[in-house]
PLY file of the C-alpha trace (Angstrom):
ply
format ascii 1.0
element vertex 364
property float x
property float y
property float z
element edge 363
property int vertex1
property int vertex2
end_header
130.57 -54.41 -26.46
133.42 -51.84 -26.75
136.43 -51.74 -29.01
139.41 -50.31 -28.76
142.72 -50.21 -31.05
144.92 -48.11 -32.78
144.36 -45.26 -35.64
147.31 -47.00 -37.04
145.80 -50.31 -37.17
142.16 -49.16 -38.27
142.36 -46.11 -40.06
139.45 -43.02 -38.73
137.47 -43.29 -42.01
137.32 -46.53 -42.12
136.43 -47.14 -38.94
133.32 -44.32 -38.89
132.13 -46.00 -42.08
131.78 -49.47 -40.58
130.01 -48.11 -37.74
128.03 -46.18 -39.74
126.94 -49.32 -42.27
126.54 -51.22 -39.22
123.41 -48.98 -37.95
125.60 -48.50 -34.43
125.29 -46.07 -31.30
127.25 -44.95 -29.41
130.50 -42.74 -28.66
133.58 -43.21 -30.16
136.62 -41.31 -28.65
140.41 -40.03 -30.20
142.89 -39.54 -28.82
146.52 -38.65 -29.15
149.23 -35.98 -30.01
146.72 -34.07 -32.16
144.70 -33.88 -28.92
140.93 -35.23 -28.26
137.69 -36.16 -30.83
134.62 -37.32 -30.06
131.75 -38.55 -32.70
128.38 -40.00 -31.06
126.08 -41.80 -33.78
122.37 -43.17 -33.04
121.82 -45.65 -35.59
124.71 -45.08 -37.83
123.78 -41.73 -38.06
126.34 -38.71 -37.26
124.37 -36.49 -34.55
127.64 -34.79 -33.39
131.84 -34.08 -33.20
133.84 -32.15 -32.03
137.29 -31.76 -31.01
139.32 -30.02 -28.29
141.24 -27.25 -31.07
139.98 -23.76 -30.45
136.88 -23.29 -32.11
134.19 -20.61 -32.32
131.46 -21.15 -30.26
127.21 -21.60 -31.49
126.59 -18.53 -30.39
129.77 -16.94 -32.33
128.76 -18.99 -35.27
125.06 -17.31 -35.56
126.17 -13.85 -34.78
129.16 -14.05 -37.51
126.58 -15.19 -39.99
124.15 -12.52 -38.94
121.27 -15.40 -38.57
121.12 -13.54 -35.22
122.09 -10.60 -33.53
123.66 -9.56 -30.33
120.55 -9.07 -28.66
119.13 -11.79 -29.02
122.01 -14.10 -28.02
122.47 -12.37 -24.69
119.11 -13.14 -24.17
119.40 -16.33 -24.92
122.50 -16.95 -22.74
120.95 -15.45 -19.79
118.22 -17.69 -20.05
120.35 -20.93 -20.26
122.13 -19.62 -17.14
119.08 -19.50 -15.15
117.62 -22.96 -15.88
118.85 -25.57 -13.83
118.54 -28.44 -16.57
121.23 -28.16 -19.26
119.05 -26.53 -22.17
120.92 -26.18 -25.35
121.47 -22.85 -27.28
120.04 -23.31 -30.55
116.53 -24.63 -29.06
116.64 -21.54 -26.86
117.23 -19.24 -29.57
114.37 -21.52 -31.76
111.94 -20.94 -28.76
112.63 -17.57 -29.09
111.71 -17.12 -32.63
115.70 -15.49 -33.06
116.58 -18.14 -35.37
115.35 -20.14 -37.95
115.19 -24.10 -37.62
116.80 -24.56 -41.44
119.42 -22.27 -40.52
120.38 -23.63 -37.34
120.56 -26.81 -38.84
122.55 -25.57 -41.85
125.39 -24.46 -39.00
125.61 -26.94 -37.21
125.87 -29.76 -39.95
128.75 -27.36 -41.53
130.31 -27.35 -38.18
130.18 -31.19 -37.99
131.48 -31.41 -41.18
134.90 -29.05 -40.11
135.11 -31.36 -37.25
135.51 -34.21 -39.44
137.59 -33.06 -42.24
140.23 -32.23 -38.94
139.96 -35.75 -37.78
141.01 -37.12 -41.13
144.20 -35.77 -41.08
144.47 -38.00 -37.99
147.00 -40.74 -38.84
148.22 -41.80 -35.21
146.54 -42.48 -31.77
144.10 -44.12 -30.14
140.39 -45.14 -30.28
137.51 -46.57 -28.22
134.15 -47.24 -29.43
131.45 -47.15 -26.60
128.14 -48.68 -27.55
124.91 -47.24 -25.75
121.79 -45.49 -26.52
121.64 -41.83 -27.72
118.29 -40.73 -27.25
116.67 -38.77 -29.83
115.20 -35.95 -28.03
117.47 -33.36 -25.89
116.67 -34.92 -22.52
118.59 -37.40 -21.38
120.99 -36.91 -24.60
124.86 -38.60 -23.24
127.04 -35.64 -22.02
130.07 -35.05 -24.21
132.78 -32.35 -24.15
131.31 -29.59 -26.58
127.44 -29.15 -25.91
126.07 -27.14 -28.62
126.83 -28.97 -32.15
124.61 -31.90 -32.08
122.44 -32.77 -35.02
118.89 -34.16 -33.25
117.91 -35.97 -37.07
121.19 -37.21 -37.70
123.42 -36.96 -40.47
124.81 -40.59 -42.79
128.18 -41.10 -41.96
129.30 -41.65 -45.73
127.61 -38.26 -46.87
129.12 -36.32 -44.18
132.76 -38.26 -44.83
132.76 -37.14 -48.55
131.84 -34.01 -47.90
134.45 -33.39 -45.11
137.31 -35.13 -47.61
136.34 -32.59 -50.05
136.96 -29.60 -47.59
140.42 -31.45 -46.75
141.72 -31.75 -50.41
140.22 -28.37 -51.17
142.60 -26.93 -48.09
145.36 -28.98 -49.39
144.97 -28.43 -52.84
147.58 -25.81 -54.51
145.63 -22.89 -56.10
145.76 -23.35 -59.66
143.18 -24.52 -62.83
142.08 -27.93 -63.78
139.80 -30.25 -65.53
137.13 -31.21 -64.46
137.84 -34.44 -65.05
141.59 -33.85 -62.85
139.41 -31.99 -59.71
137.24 -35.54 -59.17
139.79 -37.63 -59.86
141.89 -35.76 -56.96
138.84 -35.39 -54.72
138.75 -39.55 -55.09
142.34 -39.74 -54.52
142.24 -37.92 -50.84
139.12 -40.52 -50.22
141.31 -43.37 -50.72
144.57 -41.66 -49.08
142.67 -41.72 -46.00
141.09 -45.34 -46.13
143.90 -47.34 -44.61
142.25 -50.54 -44.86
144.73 -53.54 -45.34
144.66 -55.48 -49.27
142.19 -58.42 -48.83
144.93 -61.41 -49.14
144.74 -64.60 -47.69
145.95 -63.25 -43.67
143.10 -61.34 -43.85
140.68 -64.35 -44.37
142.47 -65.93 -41.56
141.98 -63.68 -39.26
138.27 -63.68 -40.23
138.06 -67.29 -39.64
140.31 -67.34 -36.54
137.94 -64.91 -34.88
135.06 -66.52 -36.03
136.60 -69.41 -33.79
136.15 -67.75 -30.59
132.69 -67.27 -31.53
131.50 -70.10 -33.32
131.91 -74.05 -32.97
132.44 -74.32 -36.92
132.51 -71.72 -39.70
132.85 -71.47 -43.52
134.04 -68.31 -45.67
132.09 -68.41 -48.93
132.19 -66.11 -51.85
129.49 -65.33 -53.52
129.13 -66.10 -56.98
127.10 -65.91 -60.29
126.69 -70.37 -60.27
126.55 -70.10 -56.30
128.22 -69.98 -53.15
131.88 -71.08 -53.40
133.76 -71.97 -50.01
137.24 -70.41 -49.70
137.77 -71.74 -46.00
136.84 -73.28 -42.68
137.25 -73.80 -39.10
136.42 -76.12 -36.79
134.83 -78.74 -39.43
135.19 -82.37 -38.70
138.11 -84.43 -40.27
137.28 -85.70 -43.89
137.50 -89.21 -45.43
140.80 -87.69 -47.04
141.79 -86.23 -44.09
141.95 -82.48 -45.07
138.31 -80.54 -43.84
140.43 -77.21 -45.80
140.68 -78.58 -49.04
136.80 -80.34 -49.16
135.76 -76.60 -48.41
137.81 -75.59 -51.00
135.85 -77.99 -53.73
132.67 -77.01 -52.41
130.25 -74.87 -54.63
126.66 -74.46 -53.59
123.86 -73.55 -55.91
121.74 -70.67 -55.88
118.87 -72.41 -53.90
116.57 -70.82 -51.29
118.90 -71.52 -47.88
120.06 -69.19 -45.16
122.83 -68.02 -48.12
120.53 -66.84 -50.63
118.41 -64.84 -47.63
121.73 -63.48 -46.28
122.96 -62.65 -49.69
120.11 -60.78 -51.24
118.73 -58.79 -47.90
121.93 -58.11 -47.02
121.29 -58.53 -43.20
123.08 -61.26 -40.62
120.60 -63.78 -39.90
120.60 -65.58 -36.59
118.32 -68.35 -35.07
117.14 -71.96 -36.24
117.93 -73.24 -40.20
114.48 -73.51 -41.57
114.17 -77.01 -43.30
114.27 -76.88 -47.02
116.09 -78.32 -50.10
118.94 -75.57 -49.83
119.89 -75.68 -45.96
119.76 -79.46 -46.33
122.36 -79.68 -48.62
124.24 -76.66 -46.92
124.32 -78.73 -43.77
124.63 -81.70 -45.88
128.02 -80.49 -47.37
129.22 -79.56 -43.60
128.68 -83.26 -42.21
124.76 -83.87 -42.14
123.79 -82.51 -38.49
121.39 -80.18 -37.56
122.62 -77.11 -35.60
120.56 -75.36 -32.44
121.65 -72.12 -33.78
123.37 -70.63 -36.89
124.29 -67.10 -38.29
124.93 -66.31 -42.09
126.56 -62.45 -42.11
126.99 -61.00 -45.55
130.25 -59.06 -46.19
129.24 -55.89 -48.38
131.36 -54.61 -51.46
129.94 -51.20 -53.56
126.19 -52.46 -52.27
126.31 -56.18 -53.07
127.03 -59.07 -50.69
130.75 -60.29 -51.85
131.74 -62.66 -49.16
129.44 -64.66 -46.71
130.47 -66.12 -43.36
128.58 -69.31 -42.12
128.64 -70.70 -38.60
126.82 -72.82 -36.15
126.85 -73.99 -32.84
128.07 -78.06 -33.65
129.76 -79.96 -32.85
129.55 -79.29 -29.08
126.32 -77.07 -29.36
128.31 -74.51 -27.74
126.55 -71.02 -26.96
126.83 -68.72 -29.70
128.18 -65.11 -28.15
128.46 -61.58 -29.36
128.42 -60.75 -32.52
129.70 -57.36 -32.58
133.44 -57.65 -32.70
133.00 -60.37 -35.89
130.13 -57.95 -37.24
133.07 -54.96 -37.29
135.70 -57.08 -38.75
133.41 -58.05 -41.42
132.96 -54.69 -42.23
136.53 -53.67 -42.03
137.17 -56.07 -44.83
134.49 -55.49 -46.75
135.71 -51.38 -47.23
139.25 -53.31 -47.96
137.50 -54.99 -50.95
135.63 -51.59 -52.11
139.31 -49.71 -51.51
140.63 -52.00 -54.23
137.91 -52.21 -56.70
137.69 -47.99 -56.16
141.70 -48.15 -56.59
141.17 -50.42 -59.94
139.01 -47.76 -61.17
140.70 -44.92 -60.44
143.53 -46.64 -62.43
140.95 -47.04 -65.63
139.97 -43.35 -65.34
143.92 -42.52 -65.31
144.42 -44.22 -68.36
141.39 -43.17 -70.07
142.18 -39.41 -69.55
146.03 -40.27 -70.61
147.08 -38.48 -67.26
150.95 -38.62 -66.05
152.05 -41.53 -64.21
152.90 -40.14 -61.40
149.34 -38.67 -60.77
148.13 -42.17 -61.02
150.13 -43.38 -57.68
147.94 -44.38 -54.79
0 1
1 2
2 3
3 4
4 5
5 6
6 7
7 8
8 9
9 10
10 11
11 12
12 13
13 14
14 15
15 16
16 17
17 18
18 19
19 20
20 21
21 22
22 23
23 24
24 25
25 26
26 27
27 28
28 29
29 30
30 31
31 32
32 33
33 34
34 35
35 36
36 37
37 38
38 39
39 40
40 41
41 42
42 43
43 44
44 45
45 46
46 47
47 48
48 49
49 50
50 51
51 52
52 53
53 54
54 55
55 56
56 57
57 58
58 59
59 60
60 61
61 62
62 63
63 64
64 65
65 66
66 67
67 68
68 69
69 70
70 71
71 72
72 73
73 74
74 75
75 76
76 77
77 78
78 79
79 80
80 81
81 82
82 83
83 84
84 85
85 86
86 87
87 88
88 89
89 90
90 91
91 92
92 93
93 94
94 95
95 96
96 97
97 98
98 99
99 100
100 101
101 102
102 103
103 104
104 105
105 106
106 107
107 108
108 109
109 110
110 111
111 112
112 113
113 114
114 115
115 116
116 117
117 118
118 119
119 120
120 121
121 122
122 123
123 124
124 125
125 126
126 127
127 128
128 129
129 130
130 131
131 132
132 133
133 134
134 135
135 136
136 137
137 138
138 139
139 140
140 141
141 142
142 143
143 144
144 145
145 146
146 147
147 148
148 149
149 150
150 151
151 152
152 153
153 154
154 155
155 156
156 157
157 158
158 159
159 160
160 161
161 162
162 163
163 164
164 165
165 166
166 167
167 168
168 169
169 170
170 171
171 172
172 173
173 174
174 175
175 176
176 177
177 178
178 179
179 180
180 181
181 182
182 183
183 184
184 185
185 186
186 187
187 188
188 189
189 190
190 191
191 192
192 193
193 194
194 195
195 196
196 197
197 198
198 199
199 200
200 201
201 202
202 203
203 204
204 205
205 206
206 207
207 208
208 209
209 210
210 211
211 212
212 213
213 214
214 215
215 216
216 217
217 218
218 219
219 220
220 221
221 222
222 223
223 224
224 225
225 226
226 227
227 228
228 229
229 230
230 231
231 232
232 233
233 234
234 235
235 236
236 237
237 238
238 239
239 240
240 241
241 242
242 243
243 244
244 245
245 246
246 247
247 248
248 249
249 250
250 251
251 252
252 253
253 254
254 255
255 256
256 257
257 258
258 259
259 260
260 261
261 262
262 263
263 264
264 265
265 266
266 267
267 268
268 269
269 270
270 271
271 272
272 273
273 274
274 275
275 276
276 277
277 278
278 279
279 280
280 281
281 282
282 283
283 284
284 285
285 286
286 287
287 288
288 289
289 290
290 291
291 292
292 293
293 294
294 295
295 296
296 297
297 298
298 299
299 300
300 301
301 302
302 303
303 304
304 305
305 306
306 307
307 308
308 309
309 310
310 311
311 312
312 313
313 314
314 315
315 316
316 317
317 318
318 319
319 320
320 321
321 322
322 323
323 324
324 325
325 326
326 327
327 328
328 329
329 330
330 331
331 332
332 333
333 334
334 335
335 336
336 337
337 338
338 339
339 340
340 341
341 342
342 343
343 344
344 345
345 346
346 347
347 348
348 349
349 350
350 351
351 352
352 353
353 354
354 355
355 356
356 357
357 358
358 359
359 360
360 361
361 362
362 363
């Protein structure tokens, strides 16, 4: 399923990182005044970037380094001409024995990493997120814009977005001494400029819950709690004896009990498929008006590595077809980063005032 939106809307880091936690492939294309990205993941994992600004070329790269010399790149060039099939120049240059493997890899991760810290100065534009398979072997690899940066293993997308917001603050960092303490906390502070994730408030639940509608014939927003699962709200739930299905939710505090919620919360991975029958789905199911679903999901909403909120839904009371789960899965992980932005932000404002550092250097 592809997305598309605004940089405005759904800021570049933010958007990479929920891809990334969401183990996704595919391509996902910029564009805008700045000119054209393009990042292709397998599994979450960064295998390439690049951009359309002027840029030195592999080949370039090596020689500047001297990991290769003149030579030997000719040679390597002249073979890639004469092959038909599109052979790429670092495994030529490998074959050759010009060039070693930890080296090649070392340039092209540090070129990845330039790519990105360019695209985070992206503010404004437009994006599209393509899913498909990226292959993990050269043949048959998707054909993108720039050929020769691609990493075959894979890079995480949150290592390779800290260290790409460190090259940014470093660039836009004036030259001059400081603490220790002062470098990290401004190193944090160019992290959280660019996550433009909205405040988790009550609109944002909504609009959790209102696309959860399209998708689901009933769903409940929990929070998860030390004494258990505590509902915050609902849609599509039958009518209550007092009339108001929003307020019962509201009330409603399940135990910690083995259930779909306790598997969701502590593996930390959606489940979909048939309730099994025990104590704690019982009196889930119980709670929600005492019928059995043909098919539920229970997708955990992640905040600093624990599951913070938990969406519930089934296919009652129509037993209407449960659809795609992608678009809900991304939202889910939008606000989730919202919720880490703030707790990060609350921190950041803890550090401030431990280190007795001017006000002004404590603005986000």
């Amino acid at each position: 399923m592809s997305f598309v939106g605004t940089l405005e809307e759904i800021g570049f880091p933010d958007l990479l990182q929920a891809l990334g936690s969401g183990g996704k492939s595919g391509r996902l294309t910029l564009s805008g005044r700045q000119g054209y990205g393009v990042v292709l993941l397998r599994d979450g994992r960064i295998v390439y970037a690049a951009s359309n600004s002027a840029r030195e070329t592999l080949g370039k790269l090596l020689v500047g380094r001297h990991l290769i010399g003149e030579a030997a790149l000719q040679e390597a060039l002249e073979i890639q001409h004469r092959f038909k099939e599109k052979r790429r120049l670092g495994q030529i240059l490998l074959a050759q024995g010009s060039l070693r493997e930890e080296d090649l890899a070392e340039v092209l991760r540090q070129q990845v990493e330039a790519v990105l810290s360019e695209l985070l100065g992206w503010k404004e534009g437009f994006f599209k997120f393509e899913p498909l398979d990226v292959p993990a072997h050269t043949a048959g690899e998707p054909e993108v814009d720039i050929t020769d940066f691609l990493l075959h293993e894979g890079a995480a997308a949150d290592a390779l977005m800290l260290e790409a917001a460190r090259l940014l603050d470093e660039a836009s960092r004036p030259a001059r001494r400081t603490s220790p303490a002062a470098h990290q906390l401004a190193t944090l502070k160019a992290i959280l400029a660019g996550l433009r994730a909205p405040a988790v408030t009550n609109e944002v639940s909504q609009q959790l819950l209102a696309l959860a509608r399209g998708v689901f014939g009933r769903a409940v927003l929990f929070a998860v709690r030390a004494d258990g699962f505590r509902g915050l709200g609902q849609t599509g739930l039958a009518t209550t004896h007092d009339g108001n299905p929003d307020d019962a939710v509201r009330f409603l505090l399940l135990p910690w009990e083995k259930s779909v919620l306790t598997q969701v919360a502590e593996r930390q991975e959606t489940f979909r498929g048939r309730l099994e029958r025990n104590a704690g789905n019982q009196a889930l199911l119980a709670a929600l008006g005492g019928a059995e679903p043909g098919e539920a999901v229970a997708l955990p909403l992640l905040v600093g590595g624990s599951t913070a909120l938990l969406l519930y839904g089934d296919d009652l009371p129509h037993r209407r077809s449960i659809g795609d789960l992608d678009g809900l899965e991304l939202l889910a992980l939008q606000v989730g980063l919202a919720l880490e932005k703030n707790l990060l932000e609350l921190k950041l404002r803890a550090l401030e005032a431990k280190l007795d550092l001017p006000a002004a250097a404590g603005e986000l």
